[in-house]
N, C-alpha and C positions, 0 to 999 in steps of 0.2 A: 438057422441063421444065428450067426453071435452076437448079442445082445452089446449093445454099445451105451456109452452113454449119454448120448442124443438121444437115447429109447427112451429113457428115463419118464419125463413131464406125458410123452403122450400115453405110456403105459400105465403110471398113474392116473392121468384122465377116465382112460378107460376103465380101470378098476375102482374108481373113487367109492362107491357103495361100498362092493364086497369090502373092499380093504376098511373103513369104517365100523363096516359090520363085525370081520375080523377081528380088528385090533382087541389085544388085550385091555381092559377096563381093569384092571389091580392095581394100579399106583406103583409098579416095582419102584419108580422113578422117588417117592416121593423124596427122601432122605438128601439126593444131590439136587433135590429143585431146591430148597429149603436150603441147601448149602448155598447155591449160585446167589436167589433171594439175601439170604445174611451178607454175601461179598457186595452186593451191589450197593451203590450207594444211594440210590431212589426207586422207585416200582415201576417203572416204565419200559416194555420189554420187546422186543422185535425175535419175534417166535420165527427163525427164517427153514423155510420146507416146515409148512407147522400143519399141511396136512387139511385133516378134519379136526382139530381143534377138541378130538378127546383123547386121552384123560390129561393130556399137558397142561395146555393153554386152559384149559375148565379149571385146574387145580390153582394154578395161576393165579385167576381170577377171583378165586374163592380165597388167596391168599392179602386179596388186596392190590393187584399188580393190575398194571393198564399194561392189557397186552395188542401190540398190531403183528398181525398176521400175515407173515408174506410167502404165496407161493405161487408157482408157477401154470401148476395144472387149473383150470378155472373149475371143474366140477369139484375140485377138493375144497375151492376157495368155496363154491357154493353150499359146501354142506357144514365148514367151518359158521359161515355167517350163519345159517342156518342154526345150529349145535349152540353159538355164541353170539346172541345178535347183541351183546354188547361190547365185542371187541370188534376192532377196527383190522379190517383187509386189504392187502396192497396185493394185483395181481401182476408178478413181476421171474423174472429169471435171478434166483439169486448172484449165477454169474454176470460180473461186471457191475451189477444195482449199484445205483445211486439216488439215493431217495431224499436227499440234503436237509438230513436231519441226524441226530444222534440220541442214544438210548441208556439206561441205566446197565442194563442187557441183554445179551445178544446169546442166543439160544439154536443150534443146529445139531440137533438130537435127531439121530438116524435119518438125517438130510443129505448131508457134506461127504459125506462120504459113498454116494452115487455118483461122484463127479472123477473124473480121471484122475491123474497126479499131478498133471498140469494143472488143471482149473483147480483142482484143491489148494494149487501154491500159490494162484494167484488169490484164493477168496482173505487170506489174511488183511491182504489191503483194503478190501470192502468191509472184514469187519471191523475194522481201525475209522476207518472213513465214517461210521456209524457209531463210534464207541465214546460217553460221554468221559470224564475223566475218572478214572477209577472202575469203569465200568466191569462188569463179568463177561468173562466169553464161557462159553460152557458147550463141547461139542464132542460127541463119539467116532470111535472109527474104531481100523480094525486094529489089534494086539501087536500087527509086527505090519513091514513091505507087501503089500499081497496085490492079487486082482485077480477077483472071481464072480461066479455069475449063481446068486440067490435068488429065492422065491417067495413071490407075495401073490397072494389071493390064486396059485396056483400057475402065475405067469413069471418066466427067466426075467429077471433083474440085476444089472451091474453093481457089484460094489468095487471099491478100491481104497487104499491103505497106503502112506506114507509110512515109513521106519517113525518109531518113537524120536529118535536123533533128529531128522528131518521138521517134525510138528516142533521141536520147543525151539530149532535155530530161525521157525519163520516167527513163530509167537513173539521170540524177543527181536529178530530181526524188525517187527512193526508193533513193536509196543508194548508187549504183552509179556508178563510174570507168570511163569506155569504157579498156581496157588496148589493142583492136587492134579494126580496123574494115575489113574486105576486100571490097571489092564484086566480084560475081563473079569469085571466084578462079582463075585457069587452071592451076593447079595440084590445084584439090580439085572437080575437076567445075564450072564457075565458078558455085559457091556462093557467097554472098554473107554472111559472116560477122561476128557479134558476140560479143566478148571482153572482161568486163568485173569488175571486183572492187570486192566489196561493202564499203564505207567508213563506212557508218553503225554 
């Protein structure tokens, strides 16, 4: 069967251990967390698809940042609270969220890009709608157009990729200044990263 991305939250659920268990613990990240941190302009941070809350949101944390947690799958949510009982968890569908509040920033690192091309174009307006002024957006995806079907903890998972063209015309289409643009970086696992500050 082809893996869609409606799979997504329940297939996470079900893996939320192994994939905790998995996850790499190295910090590849540390360097752009530390970047997004310096852009923002207060510590207050909505981790969105944040998982189990390691080594992101822990570093985060330890950085000084109030971080709330928003994910979809509840077993993730439950081992995040667990992993961080001092950050704060919201269990929600990032599409569409409206949590009517805003943040220094906004963080969707190997989240956002499980979602089609559609829901990817519309999540601009959620991050906008959540973003204080000046706020950082800071989110991965893939290097070029794609849509393919990856694997975590050994189960088919959706990814999908707007053209680089497409990510900076919604960015500045709802607010947002691309600040750095890395396609797969050989430094941070060659993740392919977005860096941008909210200007509206």
């Amino acid at each position: 069967m082809r893996m869609r991305p409606e799979d997504i939250l329940p297939t996470y659920n079900a893996l939320a251990v192994e994939w905790d268990t998995q996850r790499s613990q190295a910090l590849f990240e540390r360097k752009w967390l530390d970047r997004m941190l310096n852009l923002a302009p207060g510590k207050s941070v909505l981790d969105i698809g944040c998982g189990a809350g390691r080594p992101i949101a822990r570093y985060l944390l330890e950085k000084g940042a109030t971080v709330t947690g928003l994910d979809g799958a509840p077993a993730m949510l439950n081992l995040f609270q667990s992993n961080l009982p001092d950050a704060r968890v919201i269990l929600a569908d990032m599409r569409g969220v409206d949590l009517g509040e805003t943040f220094d920033a906004l963080l969707a690192w190997n989240s956002f890009f499980h979602l089609s091309a559609d829901e990817q174009g519309a999540m601009f307006a959620v991050f906008a709608r959540h973003a204080n002024p000046s706020a950082a957006l800071m989110f991965t995806s893939g290097p070029r157009k794609s849509e393919r079907i990856g694997q975590v903890a050994g189960q088919s998972v959706y990814h999908a990729s707007l053209d680089p063209s497409e990510y900076e015309s919604l960015l500045n289409a709802n607010g947002f200044r691309v600040k750095h643009f890395r396609p797969e970086d050989p430094e941070c696992a060659g993740h392919t990263i977005w860096l941008a500050e909210f200007t509206a």
